[in-house]
N, C-alpha and C positions, 0 to 999 in steps of 0.2 A: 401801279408802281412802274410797270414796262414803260408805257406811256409819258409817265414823267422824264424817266431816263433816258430815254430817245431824242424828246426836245428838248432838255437841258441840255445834253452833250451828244449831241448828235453820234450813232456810233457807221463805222463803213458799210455796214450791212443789218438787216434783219432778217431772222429768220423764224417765222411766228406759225402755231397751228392754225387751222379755220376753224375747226369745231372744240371751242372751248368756254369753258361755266361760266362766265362775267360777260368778258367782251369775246364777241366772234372776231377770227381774224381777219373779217373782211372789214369790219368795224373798227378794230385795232390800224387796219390797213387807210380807212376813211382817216381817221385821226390824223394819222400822220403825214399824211398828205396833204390836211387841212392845215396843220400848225405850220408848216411850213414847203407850200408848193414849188417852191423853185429848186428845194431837195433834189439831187440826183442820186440819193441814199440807194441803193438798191433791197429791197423787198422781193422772200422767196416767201411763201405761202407753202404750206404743207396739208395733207388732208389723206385718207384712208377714201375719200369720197372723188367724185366724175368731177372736172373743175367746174370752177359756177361759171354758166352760159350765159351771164347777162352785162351790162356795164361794168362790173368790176373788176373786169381784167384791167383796165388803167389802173388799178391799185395798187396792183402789186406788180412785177418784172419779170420772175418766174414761176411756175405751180408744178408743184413734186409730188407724186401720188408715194402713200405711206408703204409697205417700208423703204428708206432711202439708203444708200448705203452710206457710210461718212466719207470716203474718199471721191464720189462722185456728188456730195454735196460740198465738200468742202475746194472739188474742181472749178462746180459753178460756182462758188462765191470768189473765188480768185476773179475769174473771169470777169462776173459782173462788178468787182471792186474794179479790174482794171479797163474796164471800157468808160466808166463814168469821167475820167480824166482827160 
């Protein structure tokens, strides 16, 4: 369902878990990036976990170790909303 909503109406930011029951958010993160690569969407990743050490940081733009606080999450998403312009 996320998934759907993201490509049909693109929204200024995501902000998705990594370790989640369906799709991982690095998988979530693959998607979207597939459906449309020229996106400048900005992607935070979040996780209680070490970030992933392998190619998949192009996926995403930022990674926030859990717990985040909402004023310093919602600092970086201004931020990355407003660099993508």
């Amino acid at each position: 369902m996320a998934f759907e909503l993201a490509s049909s109406r693109p929204p200024d930011s995501v902000v998705t878990g990594w370790r989640m029951p369906r799709v991982d958010g690095l998988t979530f993160c693959r998607m979207l990036r597939h459906a449309n690569p020229a996106s400048r969407m900005p992607v935070i990743l979040l996780s209680r976990d070490a970030p992933p050490v392998d190619r998949a940081a192009s996926l995403y733009n930022c990674y926030l170790r859990k717990p985040v606080s909402p004023d310093k999450l919602l600092q970086l998403i201004r931020r990355l909303v407003a660099g993508r312009s």
